[in-house]
N, C-alpha and C positions, 0 to 999 in steps of 0.2 A: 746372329749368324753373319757372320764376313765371305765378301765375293774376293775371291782371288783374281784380281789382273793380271793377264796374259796378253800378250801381242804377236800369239799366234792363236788364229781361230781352228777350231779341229774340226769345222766343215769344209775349212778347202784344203785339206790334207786329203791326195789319193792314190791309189799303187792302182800301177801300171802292169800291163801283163808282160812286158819285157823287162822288166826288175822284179823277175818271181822267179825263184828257180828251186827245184828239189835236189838241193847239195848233197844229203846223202839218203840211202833207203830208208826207211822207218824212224823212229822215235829220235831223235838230236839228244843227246845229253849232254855237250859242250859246244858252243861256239863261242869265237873270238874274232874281231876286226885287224885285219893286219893294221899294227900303229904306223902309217905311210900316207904323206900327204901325198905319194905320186901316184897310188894306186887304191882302188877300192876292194879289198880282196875280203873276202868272209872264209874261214877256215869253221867247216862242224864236222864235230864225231859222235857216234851214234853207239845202239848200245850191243850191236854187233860186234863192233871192235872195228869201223870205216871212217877214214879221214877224208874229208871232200872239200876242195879249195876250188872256189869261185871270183870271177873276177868279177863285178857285180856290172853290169849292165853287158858282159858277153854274153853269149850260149854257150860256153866250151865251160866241162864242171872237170875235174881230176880227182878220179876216186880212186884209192889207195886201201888197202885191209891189213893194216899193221898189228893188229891184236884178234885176239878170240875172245876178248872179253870186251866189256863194256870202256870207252873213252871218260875216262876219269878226271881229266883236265887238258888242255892247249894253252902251251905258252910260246910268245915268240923271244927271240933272244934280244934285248933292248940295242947291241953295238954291231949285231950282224942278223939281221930280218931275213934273212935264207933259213934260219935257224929255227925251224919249229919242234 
């Protein structure tokens, strides 16, 4: 049996309660990281049909109900990141 080296230990790994937030109501069935080194943004949708963009360590969440169905995928547009 082989031990796998790692150089990060998983006991001092911890979340914070101001890096938690409920992005959208109930079940998440897609999220995505905005790909931006200037921002931390989390984008999930749920199986509502709710899109909810977080900036990650704000309090402020934008929730959005573009469908009646279920969030089937989130992509952002690789040459203009406005573009979800």
């Amino acid at each position: 049996k082989k031990k796998i080296e790692c150089s990060l230990e998983l006991e001092s790994l911890s979340l914070d309660p101001e890096n938690i937030a409920r992005v959208v109501p109930g079940r998440i069935t897609q999220m995505q990281f905005c790909p931006s080194n200037d921002i931390k943004m989390v984008v999930a949708g749920n199986k509502f049909g709710d899109i909810g963009f977080w900036n990650a360590g704000q309090s402020e969440i934008f929730l959005y109900h573009p469908h009646q169905a279920p969030i089937s995928g989130i992509l952002f547009q690789p040459h203009c990141l406005s573009k979800v």
